[in-house]
C-alpha positions, -999 to +999 in steps of 0.1 A: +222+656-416+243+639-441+219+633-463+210+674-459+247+681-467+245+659-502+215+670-513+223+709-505+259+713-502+259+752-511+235+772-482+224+792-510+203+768-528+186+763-494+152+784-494+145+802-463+107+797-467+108+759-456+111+747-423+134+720-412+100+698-411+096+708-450+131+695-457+133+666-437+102+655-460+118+660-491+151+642-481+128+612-482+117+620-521+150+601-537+141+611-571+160+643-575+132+657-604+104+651-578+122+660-550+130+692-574+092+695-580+081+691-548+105+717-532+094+744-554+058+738-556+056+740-521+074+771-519+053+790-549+016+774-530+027+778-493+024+743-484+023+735-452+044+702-437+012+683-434+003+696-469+034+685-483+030+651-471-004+650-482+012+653-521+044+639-518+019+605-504-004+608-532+024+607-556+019+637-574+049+642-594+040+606-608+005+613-618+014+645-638+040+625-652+014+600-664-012+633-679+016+643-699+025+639-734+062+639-746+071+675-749+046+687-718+069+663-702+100+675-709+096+714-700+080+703-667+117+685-658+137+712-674+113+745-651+114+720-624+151+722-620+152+761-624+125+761-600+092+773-625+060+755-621+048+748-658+011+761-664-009+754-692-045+742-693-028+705-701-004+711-675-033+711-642-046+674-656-037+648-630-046+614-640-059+602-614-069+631-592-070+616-553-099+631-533-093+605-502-104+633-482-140+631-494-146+602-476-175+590-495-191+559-487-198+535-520-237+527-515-234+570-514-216+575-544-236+601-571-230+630-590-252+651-565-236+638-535-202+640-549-204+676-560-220+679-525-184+665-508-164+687-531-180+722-517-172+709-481-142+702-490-134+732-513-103+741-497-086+703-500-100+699-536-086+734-548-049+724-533-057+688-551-063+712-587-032+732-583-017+765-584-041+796-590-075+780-590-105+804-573-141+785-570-170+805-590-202+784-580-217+751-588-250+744-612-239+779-630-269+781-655-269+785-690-294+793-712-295+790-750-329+794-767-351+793-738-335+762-726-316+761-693-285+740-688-263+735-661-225+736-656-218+711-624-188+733-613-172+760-625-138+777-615-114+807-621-075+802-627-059+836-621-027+822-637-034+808-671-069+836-671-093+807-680-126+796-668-124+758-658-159+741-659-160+708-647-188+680-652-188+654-628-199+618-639-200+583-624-190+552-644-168+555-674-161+579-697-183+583-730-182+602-759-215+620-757-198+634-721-172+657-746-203+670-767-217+685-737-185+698-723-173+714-759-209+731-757-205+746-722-171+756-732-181+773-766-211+789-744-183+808-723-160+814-752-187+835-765-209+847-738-191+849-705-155+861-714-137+888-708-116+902-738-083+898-711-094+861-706-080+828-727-105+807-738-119+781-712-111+748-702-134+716-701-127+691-680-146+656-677-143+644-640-146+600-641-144+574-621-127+556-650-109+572-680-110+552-711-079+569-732-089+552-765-124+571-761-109+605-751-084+600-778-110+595-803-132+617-790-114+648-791-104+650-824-118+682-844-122+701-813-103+728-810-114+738-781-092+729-744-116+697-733-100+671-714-109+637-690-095+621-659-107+603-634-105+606-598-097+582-571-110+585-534-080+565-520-041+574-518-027+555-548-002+529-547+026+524-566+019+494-581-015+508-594+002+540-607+028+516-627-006+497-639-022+528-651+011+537-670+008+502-687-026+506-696-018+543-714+006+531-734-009+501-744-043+522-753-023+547-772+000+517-793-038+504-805-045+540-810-014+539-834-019+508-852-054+519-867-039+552-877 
């Protein structure tokens, strides 16, 4: 109760949309941004308590924090206080994206059986993507010349009006895997929007993210493509500090040959 006092001294900044569960949840959060973050995203996506958990466990402030460049980072603080969840196609990207809930065995682990573990698990993988994500299908064909190609997942966000296709891959990231992606993408641009939709968003799902390829990789495409990798296990802390490390290190190297 004290600490409920401290952190809301006026009864107006307390939201009647939260339980007492909710709040005795967030108490526990002792950054005030993320705490911040947390409050209001659960409000504006209905989490429930066990939901809320489930994200403040997973460390999800953290990992958007880590997706985020410089000036990405500073609006998502600066809405955060006033309570406005920040969305732009860079703004979704979690690095990494925890799917603990997939419970996939390792000898089991391939692009058919993972895509497989998402669709039974739509529901937990479209809270995992954020705010104002509807699932379209999975293998959505393409065809270009007679030649069929296939999109391994494919989904609707209702706030930022973009297609988000998704290509799933084991191992690390490689360049050839943005080529693809910036061809599905270009495919929609042209062939499957609406006039009232933005242009789409690629997005290269990983089991490891290489920054200094997707860096490199990326450049001269206009288009919204984009890489993370996924974890099937809650992350730690220490790992999440590691990952940091690694980013900036990748992007100093980055700098030096520039």
């Amino acid at each position: 109760m004290r600490l409920f006092y401290i952190n809301y001294p006026k009864c107006q900044t307390v939201s009647g949309k939260l339980s007492w569960s909710h709040y005795l949840l967030l108490l526990g959060v002792s950054n005030r941004e993320a705490r911040s973050f947390y409050e209001h995203e659960c409000i504006n996506s209905n989490w429930s308590v066990r939901e809320l958990q489930r994200q403040i466990d997973s460390a999800l402030f953290k990992r958007l924090v880590m997706s985020k460049d410089e000036e990405d980072l500073r609006k998502v603080r600066e809405l955060a206080e006033k309570g406005v969840t920040y969305d732009t196609p860079n703004s979704f990207i979690k690095s990494p994206m925890v799917l603990e809930f997939l419970d996939l065995p390792e000898r089991k682990r391939r692009e058919s059986t993972l895509e497989k573990a998402i669709v039974a698990h739509i529901e937990e993988f479209l809270l995992e993507m954020g705010r104002g994500f509807m699932f379209v299908g999975t293998q959505q064909r393409i065809t270009v010349d007679g030649v069929h190609y296939y999109v391994d997942m494919v989904f609707y966000n209702k706030l930022m009006r973009s297609y988000v296709l998704i290509d799933l891959k084991m191992g690390k990231l490689k360049p050839e895997h943005f080529g693809k992606m910036n061809f599905y993408v270009n495919y929609y641009k042209n062939e499957v929007n609406d006039e009232f939709d933005n242009p789409p968003i690629g997005l290269v799902l990983c089991t490891e993210e290489e920054v200094s390829v997707a860096a490199l990789s990326v450049q001269g495409i206009d288009n919204n493509v984009y890489a993370t990798w996924y974890s099937t296990g809650m992350p730690k802390y220490e790992e999440l500090q590691q990952e940091v490390r690694k980013v900036v290190e990748d992007y100093k190297k980055l700098e030096k040959k520039s």
